[in-house]
Kinemage of the C-alpha trace (Angstrom):
@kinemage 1
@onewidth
@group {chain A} dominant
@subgroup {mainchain}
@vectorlist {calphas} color= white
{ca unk a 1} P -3.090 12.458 -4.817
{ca unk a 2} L -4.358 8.903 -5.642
{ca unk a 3} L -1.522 7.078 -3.482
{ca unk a 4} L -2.771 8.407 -0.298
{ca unk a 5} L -6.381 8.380 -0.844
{ca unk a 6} L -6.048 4.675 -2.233
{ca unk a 7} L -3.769 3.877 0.473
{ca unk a 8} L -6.119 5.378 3.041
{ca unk a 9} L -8.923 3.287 1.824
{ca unk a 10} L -7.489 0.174 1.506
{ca unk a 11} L -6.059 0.304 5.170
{ca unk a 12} L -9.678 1.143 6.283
{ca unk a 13} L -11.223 -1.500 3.913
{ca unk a 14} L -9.353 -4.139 6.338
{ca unk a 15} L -10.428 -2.358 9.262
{ca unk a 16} L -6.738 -2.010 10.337
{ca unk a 17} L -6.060 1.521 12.474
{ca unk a 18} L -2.630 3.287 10.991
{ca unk a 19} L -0.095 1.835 13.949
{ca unk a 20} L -1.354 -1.765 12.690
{ca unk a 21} L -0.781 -1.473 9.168
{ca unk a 22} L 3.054 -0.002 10.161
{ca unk a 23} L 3.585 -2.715 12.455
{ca unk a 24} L 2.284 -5.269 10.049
{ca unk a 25} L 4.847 -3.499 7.353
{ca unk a 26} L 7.870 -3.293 10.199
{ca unk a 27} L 7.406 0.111 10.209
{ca unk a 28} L 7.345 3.363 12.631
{ca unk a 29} L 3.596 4.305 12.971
{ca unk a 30} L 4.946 7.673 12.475
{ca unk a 31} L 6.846 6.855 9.143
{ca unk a 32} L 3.258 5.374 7.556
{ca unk a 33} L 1.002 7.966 8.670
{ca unk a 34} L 3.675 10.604 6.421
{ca unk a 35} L 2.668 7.923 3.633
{ca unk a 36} L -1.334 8.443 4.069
{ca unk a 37} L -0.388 11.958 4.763
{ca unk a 38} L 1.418 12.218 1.549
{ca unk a 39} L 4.609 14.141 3.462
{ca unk a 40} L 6.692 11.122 2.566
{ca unk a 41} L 6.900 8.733 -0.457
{ca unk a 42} L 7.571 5.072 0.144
{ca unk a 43} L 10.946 3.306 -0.839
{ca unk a 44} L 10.415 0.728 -3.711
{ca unk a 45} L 10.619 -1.927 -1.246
{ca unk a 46} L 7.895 -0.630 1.299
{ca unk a 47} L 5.742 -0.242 -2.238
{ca unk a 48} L 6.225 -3.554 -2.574
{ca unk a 49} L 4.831 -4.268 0.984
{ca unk a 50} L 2.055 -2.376 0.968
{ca unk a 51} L 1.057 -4.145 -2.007
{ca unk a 52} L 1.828 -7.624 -0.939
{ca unk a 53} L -0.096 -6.755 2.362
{ca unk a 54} L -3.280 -5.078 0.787
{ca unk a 55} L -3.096 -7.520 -1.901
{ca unk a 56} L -3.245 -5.443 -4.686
{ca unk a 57} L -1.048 -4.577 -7.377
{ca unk a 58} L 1.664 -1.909 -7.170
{ca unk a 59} L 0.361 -0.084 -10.317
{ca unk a 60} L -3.102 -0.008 -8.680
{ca unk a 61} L -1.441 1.411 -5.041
{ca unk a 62} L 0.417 3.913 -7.578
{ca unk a 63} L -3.113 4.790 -9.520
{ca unk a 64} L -1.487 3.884 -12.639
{ca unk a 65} L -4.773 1.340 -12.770
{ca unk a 66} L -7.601 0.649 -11.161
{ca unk a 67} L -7.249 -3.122 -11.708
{ca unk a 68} L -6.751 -4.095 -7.946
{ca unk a 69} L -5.745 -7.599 -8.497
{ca unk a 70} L -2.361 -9.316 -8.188
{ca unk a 71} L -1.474 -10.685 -11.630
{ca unk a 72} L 0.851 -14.203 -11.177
{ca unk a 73} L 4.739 -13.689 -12.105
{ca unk a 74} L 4.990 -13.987 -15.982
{ca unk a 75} L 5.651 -17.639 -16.840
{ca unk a 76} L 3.183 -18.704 -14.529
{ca unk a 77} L -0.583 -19.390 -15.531
């Protein structure tokens, strides 16, 4: 599945082991490694989180693109 292989490689892209991403999110290691393992789907709001800390977009995390960057909120240029 493209979550957990994107997910997976963006972690190791920042060089960040599994128990640092989940304690970067406020997470159990245990609950994130279910996410990479794809045993467990996120909530919306740890979606949100992962893409706020990978910096990417949550359609990218959710391979509904493969345009990585954040766009700004609408209204905003």
């Amino acid at each position: 599945m493209i979550f957990q292989e994107r997910l997976r490689a963006l972690r190791k892209e920042r060089k960040e082991t599994q128990v640092q991403t989940a304690a970067a999110l406020g997470l159990v290691d245990r609950h994130y490694q279910r996410f990479e393992a794809g045993t467990n789907l996120p909530s919306f709001q740890n979606i949100v989180a992962l893409a706020d800390h990978f910096q990417v977009n949550a359609d990218y995390l959710l391979g509904r693109t493969d345009v990585r960057e954040m766009l700004p909120p609408s209204g905003e240029s």
